[in-house]
N, CA, C and O of each residue as an XYZ file, in Angstrom:
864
protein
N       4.344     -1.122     -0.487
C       4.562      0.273     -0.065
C       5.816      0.336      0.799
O       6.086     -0.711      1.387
N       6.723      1.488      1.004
C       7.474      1.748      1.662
C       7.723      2.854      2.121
O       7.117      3.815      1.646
N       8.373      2.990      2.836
C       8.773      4.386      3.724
C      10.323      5.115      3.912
O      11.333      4.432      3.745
N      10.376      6.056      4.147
C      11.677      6.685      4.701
C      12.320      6.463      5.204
O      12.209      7.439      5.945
N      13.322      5.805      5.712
C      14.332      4.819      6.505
C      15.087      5.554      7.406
O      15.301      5.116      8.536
N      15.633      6.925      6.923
C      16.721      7.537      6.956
C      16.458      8.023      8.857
O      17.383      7.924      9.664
N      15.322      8.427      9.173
C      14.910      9.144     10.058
C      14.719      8.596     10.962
O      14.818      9.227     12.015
N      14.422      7.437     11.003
C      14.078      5.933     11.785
C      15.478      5.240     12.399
O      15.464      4.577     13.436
N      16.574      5.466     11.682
C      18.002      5.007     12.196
C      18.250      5.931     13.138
O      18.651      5.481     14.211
N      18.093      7.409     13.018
C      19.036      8.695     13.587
C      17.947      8.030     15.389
O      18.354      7.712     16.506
N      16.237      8.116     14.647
C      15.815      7.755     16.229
C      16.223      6.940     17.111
O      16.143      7.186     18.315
N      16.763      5.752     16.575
C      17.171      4.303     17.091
C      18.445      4.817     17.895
O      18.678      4.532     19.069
N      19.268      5.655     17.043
C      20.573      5.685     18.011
C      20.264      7.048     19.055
O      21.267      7.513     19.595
N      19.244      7.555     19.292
C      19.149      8.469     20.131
C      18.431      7.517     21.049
O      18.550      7.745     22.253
N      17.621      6.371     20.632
C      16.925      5.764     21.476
C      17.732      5.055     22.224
O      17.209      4.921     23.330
N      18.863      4.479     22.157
C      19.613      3.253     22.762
C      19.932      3.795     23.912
O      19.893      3.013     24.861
N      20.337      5.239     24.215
C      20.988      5.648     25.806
C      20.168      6.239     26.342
O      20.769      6.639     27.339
N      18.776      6.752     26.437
C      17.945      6.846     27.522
C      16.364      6.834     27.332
O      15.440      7.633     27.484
N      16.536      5.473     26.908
C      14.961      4.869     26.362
C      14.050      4.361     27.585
O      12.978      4.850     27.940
N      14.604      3.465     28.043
C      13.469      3.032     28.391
C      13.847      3.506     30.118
O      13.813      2.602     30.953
N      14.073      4.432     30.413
C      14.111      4.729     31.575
C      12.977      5.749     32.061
O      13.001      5.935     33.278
N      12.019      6.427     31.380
C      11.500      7.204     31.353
C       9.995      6.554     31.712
O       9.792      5.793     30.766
N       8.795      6.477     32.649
C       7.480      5.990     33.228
C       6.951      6.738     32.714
O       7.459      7.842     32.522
N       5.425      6.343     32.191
C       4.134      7.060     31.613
C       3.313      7.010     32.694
O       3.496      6.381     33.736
N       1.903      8.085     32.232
C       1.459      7.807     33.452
C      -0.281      6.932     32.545
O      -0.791      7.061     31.432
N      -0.531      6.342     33.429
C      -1.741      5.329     32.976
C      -2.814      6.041     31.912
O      -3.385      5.313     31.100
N      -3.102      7.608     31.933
C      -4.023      8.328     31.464
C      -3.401      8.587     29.938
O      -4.011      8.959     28.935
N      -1.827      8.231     30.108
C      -1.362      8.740     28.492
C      -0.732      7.192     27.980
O       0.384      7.232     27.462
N      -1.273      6.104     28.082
C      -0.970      4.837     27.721
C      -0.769      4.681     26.546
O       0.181      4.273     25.879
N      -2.330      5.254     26.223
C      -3.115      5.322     25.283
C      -3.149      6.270     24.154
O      -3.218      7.422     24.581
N      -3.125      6.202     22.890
C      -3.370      6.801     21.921
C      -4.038      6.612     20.692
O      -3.502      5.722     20.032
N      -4.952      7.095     20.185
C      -5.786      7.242     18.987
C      -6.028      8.046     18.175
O      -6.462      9.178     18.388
N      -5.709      7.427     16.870
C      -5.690      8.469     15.812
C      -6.206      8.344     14.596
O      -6.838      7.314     14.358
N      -6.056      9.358     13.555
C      -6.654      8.709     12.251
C      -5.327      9.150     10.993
O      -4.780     10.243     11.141
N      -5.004      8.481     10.119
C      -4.373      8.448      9.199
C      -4.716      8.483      7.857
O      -5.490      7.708      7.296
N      -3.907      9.726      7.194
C      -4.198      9.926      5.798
C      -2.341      9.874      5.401
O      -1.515     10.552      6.012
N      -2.146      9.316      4.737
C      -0.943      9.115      3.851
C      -0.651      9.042      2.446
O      -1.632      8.762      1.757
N       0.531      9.233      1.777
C       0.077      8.739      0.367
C       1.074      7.515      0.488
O       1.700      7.189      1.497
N       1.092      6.874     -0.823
C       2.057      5.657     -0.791
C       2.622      5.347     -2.433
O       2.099      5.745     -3.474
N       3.440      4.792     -2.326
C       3.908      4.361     -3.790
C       4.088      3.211     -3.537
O       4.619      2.661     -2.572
N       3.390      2.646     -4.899
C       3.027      1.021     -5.134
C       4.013      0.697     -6.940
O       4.272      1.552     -7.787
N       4.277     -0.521     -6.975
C       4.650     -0.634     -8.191
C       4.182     -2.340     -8.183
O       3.870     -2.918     -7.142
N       4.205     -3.079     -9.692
C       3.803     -3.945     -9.950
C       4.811     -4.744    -10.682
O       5.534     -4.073    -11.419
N       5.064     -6.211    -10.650
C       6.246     -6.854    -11.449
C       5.416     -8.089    -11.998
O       4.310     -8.446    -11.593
N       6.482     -8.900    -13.406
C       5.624     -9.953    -13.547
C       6.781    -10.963    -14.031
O       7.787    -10.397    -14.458
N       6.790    -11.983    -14.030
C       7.719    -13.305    -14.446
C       7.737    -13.434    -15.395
O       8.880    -13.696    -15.768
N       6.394    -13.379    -16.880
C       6.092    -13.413    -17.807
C       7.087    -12.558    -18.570
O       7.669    -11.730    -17.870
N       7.438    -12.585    -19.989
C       8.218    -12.140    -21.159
C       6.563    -11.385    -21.738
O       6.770    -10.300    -22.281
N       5.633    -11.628    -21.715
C       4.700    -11.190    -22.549
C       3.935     -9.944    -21.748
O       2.978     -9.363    -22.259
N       4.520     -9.562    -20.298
C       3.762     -8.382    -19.755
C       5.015     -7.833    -19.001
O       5.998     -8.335    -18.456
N       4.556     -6.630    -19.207
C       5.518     -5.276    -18.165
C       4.415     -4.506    -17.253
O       3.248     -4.214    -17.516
N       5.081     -4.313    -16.258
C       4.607     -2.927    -15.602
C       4.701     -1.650    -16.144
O       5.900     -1.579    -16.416
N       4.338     -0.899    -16.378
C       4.586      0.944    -16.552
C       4.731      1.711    -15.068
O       3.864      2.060    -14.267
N       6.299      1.834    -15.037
C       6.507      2.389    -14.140
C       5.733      2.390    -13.067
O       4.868      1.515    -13.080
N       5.779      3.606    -11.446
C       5.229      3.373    -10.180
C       4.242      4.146    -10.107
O       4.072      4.863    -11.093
N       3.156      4.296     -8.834
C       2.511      5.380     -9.143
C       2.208      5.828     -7.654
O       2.464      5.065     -6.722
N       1.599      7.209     -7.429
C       1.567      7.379     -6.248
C       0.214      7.414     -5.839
O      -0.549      8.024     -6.588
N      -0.179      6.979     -4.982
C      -1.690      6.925     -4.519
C      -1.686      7.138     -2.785
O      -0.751      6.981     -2.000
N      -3.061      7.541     -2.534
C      -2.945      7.732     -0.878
C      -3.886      6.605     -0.434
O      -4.692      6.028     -1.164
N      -3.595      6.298      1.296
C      -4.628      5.194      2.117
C      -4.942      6.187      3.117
O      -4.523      7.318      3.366
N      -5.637      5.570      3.514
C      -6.389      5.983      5.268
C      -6.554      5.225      6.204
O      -6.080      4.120      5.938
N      -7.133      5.295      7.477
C      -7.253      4.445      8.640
C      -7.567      4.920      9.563
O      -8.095      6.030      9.495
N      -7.373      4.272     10.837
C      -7.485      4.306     11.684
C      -5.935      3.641     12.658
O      -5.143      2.894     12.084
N      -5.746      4.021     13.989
C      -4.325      3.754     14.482
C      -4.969      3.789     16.459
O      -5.801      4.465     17.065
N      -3.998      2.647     16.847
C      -4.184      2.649     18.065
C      -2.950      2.467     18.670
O      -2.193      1.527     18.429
N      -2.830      3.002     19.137
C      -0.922      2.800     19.913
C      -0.801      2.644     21.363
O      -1.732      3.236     21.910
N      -0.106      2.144     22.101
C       0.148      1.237     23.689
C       1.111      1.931     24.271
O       1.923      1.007     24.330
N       1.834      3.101     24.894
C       2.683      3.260     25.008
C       3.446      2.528     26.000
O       2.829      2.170     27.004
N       4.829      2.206     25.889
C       5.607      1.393     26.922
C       6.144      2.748     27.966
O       5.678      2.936     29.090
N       7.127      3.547     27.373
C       6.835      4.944     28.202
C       6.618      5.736     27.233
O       6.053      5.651     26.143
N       7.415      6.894     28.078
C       7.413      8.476     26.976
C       7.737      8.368     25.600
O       7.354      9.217     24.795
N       8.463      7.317     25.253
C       9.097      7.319     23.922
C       8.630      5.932     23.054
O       8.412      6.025     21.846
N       8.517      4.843     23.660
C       8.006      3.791     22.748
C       6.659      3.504     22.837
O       5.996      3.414     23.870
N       6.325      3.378     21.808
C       4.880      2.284     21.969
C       5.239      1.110     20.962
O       6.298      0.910     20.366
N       3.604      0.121     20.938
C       3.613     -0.633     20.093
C       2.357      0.009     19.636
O       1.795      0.806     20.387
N       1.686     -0.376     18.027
C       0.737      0.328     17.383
C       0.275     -0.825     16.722
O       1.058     -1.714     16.389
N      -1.215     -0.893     16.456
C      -2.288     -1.442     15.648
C      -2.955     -0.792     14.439
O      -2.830      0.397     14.733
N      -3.404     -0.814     13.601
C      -3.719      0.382     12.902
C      -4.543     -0.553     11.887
O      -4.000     -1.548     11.407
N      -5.954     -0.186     11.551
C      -6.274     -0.444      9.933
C      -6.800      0.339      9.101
O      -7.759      1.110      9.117
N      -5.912     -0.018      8.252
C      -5.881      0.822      6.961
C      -6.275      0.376      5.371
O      -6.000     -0.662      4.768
N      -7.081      1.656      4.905
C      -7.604      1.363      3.452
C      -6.742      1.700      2.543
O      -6.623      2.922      2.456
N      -6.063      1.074      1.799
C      -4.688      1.169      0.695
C      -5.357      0.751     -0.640
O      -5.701     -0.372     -1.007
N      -5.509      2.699     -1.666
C      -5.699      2.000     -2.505
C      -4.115      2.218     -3.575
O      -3.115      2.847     -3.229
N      -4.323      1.485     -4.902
C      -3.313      1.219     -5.694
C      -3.806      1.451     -6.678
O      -4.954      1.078     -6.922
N      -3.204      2.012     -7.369
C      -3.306      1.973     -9.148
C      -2.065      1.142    -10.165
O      -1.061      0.686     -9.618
N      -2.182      1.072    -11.007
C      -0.908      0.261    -11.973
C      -1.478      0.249    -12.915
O      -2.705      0.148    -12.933
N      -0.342      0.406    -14.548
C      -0.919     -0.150    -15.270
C      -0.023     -1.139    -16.079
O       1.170     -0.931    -16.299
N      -0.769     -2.320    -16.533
C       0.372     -3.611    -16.899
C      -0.187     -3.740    -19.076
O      -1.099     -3.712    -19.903
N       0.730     -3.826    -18.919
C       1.053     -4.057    -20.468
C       1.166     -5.619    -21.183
O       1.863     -6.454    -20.606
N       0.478     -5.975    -22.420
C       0.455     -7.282    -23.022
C       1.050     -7.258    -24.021
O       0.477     -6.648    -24.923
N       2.249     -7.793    -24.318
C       3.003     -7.263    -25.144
C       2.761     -8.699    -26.671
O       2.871     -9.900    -26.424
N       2.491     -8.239    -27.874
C       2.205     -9.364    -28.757
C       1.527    -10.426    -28.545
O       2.284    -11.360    -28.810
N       0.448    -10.851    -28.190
C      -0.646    -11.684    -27.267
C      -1.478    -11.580    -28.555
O      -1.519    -10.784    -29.494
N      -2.375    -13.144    -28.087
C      -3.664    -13.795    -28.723
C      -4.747    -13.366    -27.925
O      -4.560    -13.780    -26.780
N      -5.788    -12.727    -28.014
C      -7.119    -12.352    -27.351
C      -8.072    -13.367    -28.047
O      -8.150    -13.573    -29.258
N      -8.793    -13.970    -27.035
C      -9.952    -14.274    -27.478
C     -11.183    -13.580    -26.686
O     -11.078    -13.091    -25.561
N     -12.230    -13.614    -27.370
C     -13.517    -13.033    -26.393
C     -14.435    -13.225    -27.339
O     -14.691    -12.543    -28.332
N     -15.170    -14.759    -26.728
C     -16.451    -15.261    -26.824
C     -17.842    -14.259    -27.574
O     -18.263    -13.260    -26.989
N     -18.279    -14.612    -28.587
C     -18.126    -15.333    -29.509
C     -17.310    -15.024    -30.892
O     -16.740    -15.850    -31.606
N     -17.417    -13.478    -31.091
C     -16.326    -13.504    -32.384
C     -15.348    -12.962    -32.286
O     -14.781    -13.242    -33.342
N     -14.330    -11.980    -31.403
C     -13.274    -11.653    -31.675
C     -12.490    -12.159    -30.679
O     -12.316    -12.469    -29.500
N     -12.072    -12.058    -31.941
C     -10.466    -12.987    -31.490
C      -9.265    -12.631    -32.643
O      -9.630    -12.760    -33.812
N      -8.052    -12.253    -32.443
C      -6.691    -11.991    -33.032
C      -5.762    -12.040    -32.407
O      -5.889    -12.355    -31.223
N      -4.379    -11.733    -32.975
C      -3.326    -11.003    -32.510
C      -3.751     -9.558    -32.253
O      -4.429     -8.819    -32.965
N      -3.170     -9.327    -31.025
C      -2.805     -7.870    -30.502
C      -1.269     -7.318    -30.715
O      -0.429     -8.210    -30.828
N      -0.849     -6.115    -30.776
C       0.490     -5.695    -30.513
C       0.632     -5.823    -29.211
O       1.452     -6.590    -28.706
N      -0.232     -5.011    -28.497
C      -0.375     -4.137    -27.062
C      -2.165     -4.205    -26.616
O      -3.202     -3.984    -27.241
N      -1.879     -4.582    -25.370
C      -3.078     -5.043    -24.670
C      -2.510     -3.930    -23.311
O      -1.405     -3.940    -22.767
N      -3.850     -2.904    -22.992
C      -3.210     -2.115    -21.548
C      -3.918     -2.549    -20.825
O      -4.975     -2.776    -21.413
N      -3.987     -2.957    -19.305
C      -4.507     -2.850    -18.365
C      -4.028     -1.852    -17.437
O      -2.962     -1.802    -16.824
N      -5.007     -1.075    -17.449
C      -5.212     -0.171    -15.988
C      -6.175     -0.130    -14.639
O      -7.264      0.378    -14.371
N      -4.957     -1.130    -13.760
C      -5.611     -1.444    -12.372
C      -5.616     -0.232    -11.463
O      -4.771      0.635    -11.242
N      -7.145     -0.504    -10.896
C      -7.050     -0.014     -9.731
C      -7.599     -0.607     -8.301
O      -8.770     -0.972     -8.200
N      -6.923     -0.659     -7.494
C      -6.906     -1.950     -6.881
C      -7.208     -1.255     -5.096
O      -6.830     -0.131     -4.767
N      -7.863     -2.111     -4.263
C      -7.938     -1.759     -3.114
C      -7.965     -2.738     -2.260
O      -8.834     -3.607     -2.330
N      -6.782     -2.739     -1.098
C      -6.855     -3.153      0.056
C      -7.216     -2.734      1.174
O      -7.513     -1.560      1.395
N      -7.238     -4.125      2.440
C      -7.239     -3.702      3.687
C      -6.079     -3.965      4.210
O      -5.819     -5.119      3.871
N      -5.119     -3.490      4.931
C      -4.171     -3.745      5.640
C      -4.567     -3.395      7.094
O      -5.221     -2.484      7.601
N      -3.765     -4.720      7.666
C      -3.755     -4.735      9.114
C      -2.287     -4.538      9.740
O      -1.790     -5.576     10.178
N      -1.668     -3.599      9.829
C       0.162     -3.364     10.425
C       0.006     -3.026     11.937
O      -0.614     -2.184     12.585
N       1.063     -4.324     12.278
C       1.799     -4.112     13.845
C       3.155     -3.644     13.843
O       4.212     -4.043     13.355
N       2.733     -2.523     14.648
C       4.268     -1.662     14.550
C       5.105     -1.444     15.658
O       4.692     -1.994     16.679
N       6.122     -0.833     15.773
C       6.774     -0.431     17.224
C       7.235      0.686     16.839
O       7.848      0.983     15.814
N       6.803      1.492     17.999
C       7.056      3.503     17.352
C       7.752      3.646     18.478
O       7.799      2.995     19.522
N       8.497      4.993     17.939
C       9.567      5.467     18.693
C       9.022      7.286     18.564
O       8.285      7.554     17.614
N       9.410      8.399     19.507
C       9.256      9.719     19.507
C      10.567      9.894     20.872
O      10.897      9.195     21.829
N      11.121     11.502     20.181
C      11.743     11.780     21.147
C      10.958     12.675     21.857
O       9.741     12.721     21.679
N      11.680     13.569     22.839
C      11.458     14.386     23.526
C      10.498     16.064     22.348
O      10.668     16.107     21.129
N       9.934     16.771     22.833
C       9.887     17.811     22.213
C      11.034     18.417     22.096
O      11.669     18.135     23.112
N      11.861     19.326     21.187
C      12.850     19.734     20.948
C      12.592     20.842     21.047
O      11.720     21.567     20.568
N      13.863     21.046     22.090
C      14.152     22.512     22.826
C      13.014     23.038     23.224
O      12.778     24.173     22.811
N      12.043     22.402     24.086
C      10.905     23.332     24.226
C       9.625     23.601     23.650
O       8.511     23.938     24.049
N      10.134     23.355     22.666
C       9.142     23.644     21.485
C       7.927     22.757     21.294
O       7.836     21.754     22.002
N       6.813     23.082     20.241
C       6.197     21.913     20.382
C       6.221     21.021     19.336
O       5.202     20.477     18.910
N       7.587     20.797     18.793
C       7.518     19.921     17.689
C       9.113     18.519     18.331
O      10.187     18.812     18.855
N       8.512     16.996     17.936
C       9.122     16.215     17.800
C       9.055     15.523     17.038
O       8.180     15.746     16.201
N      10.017     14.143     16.840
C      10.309     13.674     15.958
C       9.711     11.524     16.181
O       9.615     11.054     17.314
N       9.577     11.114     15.587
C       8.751     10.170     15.383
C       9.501      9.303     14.593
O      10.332      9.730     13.791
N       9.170      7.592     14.831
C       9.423      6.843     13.894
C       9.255      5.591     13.541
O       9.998      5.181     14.433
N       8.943      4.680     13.044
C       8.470      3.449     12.978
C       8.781      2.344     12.128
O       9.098      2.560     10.958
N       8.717      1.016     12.652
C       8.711     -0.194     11.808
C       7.905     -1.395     12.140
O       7.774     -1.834     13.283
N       7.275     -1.990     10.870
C       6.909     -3.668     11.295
C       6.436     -3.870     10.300
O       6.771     -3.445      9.194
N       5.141     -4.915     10.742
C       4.819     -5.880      9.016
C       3.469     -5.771      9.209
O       2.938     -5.978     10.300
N       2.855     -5.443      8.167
C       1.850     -5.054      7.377
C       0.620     -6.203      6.607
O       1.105     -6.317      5.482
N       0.016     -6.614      6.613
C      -0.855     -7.483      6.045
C      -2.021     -7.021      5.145
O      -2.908     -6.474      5.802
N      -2.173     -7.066      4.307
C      -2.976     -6.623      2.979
C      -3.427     -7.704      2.220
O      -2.770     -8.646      1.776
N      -4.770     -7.437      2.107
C      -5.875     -8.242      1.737
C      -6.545     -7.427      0.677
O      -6.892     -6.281      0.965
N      -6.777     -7.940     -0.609
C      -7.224     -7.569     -1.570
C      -8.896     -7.610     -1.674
O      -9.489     -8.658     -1.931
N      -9.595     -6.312     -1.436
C     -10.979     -6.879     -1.721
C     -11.908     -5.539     -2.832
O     -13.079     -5.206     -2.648
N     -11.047     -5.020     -3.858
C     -11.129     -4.641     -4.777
C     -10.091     -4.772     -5.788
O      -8.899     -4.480     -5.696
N     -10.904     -5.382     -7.017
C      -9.911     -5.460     -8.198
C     -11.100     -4.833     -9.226
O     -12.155     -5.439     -9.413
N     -10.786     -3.524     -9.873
C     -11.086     -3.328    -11.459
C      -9.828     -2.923    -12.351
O      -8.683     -2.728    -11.944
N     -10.299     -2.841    -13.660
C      -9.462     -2.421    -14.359
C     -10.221     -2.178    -15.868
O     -10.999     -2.936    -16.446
N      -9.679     -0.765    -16.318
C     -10.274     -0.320    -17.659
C      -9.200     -1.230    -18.756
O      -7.979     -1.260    -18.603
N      -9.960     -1.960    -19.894
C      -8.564     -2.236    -20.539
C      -9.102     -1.503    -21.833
O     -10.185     -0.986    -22.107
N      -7.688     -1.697    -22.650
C      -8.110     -0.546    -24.330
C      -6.866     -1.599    -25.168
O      -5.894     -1.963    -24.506
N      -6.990     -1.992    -26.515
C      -6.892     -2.603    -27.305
C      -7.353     -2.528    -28.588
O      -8.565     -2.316    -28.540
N      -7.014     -2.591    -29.558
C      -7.395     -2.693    -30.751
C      -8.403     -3.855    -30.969
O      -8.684     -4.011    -32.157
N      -8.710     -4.284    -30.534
C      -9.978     -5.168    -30.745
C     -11.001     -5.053    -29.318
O     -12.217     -5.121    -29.496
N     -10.637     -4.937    -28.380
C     -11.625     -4.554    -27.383
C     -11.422     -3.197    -26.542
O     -10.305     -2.718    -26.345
N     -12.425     -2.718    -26.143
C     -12.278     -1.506    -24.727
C     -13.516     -2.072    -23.555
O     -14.694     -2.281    -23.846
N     -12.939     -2.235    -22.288
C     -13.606     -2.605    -21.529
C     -13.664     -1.333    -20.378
O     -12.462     -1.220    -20.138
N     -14.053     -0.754    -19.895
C     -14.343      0.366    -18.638
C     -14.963     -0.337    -17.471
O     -15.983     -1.024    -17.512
N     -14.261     -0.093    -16.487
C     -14.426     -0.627    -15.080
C     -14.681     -1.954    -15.280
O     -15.822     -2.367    -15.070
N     -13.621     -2.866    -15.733
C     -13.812     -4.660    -15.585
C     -13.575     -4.694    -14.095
O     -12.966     -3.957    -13.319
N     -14.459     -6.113    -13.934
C     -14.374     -6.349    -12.710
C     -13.306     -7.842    -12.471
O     -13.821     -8.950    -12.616
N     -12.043     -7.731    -12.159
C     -11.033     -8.806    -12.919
C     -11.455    -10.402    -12.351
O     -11.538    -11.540    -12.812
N     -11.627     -9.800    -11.245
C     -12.123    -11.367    -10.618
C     -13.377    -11.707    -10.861
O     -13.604    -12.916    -10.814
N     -14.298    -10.973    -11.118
C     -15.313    -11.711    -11.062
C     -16.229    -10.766    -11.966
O     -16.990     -9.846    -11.666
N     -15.846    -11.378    -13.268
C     -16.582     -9.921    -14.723
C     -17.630    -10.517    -15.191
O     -17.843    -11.724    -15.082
N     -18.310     -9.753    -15.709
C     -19.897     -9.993    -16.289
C     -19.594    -11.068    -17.610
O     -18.479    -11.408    -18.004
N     -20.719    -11.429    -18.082
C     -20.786    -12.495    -19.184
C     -20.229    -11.722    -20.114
O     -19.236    -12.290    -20.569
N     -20.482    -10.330    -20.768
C     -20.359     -9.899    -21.131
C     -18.838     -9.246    -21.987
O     -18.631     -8.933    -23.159
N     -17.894     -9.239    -20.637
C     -16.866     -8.353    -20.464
C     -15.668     -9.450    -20.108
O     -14.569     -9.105    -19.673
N     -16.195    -11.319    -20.453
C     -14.435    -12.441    -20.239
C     -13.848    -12.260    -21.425
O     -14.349    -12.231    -22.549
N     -12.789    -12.147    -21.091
C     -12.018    -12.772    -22.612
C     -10.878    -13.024    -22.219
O     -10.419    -12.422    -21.248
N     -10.086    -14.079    -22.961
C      -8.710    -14.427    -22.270
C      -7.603    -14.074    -23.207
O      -7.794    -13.784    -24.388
N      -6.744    -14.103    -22.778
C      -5.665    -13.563    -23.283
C      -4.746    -14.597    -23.209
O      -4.545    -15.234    -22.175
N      -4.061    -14.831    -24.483
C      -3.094    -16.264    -25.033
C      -1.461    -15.596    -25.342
O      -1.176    -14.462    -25.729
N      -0.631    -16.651    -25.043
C       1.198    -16.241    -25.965
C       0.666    -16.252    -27.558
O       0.954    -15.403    -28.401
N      -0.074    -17.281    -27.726
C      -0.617    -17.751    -28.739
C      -1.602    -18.315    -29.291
O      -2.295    -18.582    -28.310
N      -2.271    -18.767    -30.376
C      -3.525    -19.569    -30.974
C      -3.077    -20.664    -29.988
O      -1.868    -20.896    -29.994
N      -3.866    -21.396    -29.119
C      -4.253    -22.626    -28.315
C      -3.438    -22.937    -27.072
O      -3.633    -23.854    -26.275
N      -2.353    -21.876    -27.048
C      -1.778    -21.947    -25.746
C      -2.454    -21.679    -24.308
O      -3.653    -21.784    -24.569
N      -2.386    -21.497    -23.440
C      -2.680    -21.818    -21.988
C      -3.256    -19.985    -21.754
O      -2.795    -19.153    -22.536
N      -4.161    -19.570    -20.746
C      -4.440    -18.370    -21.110
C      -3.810    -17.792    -19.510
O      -3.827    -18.399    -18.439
N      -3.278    -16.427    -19.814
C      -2.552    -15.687    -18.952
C      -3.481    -15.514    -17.789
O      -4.674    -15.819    -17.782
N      -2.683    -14.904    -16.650
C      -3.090    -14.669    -15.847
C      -3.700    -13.254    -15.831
O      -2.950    -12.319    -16.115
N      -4.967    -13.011    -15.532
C      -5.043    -11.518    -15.458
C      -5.054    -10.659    -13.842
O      -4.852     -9.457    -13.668
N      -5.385    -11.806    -12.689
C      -5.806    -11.217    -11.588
C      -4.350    -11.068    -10.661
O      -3.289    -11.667    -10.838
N      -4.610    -10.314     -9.886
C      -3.687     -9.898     -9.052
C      -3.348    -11.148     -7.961
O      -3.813    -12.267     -8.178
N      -2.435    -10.857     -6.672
C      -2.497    -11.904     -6.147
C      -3.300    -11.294     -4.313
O      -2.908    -10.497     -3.461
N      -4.305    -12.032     -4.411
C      -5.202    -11.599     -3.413
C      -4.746    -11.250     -1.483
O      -5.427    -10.792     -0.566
N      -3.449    -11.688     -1.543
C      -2.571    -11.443     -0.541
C      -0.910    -10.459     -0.464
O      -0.006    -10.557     -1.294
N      -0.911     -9.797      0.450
C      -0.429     -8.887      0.134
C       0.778     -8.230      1.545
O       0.862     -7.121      2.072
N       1.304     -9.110      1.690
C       2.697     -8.726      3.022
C       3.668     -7.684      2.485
O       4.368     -7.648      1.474
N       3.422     -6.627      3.771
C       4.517     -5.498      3.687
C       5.682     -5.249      4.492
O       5.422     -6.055      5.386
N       6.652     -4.790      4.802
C       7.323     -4.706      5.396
C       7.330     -3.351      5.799
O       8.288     -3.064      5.082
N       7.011     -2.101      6.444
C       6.893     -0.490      6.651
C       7.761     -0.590      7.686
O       7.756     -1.367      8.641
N       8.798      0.618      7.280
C       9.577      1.851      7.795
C       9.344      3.142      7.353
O       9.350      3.516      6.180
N       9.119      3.865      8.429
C       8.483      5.246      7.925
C       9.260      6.277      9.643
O       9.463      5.781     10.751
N       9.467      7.511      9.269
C       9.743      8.900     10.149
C       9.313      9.621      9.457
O       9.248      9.607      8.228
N       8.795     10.696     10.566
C       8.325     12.045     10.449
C       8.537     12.735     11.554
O       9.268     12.355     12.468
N       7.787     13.985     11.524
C       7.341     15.367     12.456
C       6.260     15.465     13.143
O       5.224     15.612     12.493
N       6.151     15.408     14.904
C       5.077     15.150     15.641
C       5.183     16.878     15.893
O       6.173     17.522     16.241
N       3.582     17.437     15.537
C       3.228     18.182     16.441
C       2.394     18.351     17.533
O       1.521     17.488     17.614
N       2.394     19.353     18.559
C       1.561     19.370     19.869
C       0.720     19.952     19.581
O       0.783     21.004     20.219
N      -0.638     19.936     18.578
C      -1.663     21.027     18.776
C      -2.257     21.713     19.587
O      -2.293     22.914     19.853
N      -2.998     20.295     20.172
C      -3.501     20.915     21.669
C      -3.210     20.007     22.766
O      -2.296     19.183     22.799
N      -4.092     20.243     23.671
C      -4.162     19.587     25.076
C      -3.518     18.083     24.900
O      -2.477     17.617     25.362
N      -4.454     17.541     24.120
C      -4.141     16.232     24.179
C      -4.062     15.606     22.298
O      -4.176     14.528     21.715
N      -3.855     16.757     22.006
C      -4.217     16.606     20.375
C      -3.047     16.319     19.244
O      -2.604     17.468     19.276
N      -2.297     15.729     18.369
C      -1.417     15.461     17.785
C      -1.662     15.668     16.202
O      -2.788     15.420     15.771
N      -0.533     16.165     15.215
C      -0.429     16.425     14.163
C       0.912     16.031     13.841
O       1.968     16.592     14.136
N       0.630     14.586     12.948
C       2.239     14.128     12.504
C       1.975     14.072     11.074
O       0.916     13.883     10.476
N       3.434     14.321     10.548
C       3.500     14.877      9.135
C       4.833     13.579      8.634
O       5.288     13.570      7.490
């Protein structure tokens, strides 16, 4: 996943000449929140025999805890549920699936949908409210950790249709492997269960209420 960059530089250079001069007071250290976002995920592969189909957009949620250093920086904790969709393509492949079918395929689809947990440590930046008003500006970066603890995927094929496979760990019913060829080595189908991000993201802080926040 990634974020907006653009908004995150303009903060940095407003931040450099009167950042950290500014004291909090102990009662506003603290902040807690909850997060709904969307995200765009895409998928790649090394293999000649599979593609990705393009990106897709999906939303996560969470939870967020932030430290402030003063008025303008904190550091942030946050965990978050990231799910993903993709769908990956088998391009001219051997299927087998115990006990009778088995052929050449043209096209083998998999359509993942996939869910993590991510754990991201961040360092946020906000300016001042502007002009008065009750809207400011916000922005963030750090690294992200994502842990895979949902994998399905519907697949469709001319010799099989499977609905909601479970990739890692599928019923007797629902294995079958997928070959370059008759007796070659069988592909990989599962994702990779670890998952490092790098997030930059800006937006729009509003003041709802008393002590209440709405960032966009």
């Amino acid at each position: 996943m990634t974020r907006n960059y653009v908004m995150l530089i303009a903060l940095a250079i407003m931040g450099i000449s009167n950042g950290f001069s500014q004291k909090i007071s102990d009662e506003n250290k603290y902040e807690f929140g909850l997060r709904i976002a969307p995200s765009i995920s895409w998928v790649g592969s090394d293999s000649k025999s599979i593609s990705a189909n393009g990106i897709s957009l999906d939303w996560n949620y969470g939870f967020t805890v932030s430290r402030f250093i003063n008025s303008r920086y904190a550091f942030g904790i946050e965990l978050n549920v990231i799910n993903t969709t993709s769908k990956i393509n088998y391009d001219n492949v051997y299927l087998y699936k115990s006990p009778t079918i088995q052929g050449n395929v043209s096209e083998l689809t998999m359509n993942y949908n996939l869910r993590y947990v991510q754990i991201p440590v961040l360092f946020k930046m906000r300016t001042d409210n502007i002009n008065s008003s009750r809207f400011s500006i916000l922005g963030e970066f750090g690294l992200g950790l994502g842990f895979l603890i949902r994998s399905k995927a519907d697949v469709n094929s001319n010799l099989i249709k499977i609905d909601n496979l479970d990739v890692d760990n599928p019923d007797d019913n629902d294995k079958f492997d997928i070959r370059t060829d008759v007796g070659s080595k069988n592909l990989n189908k599962s994702l990779s269960t670890f998952n490092p991000q790098f997030i930059i993201g800006g937006g729009v802080q509003y003041d709802a209420f008393s002590k209440s926040k709405i960032c966009i």
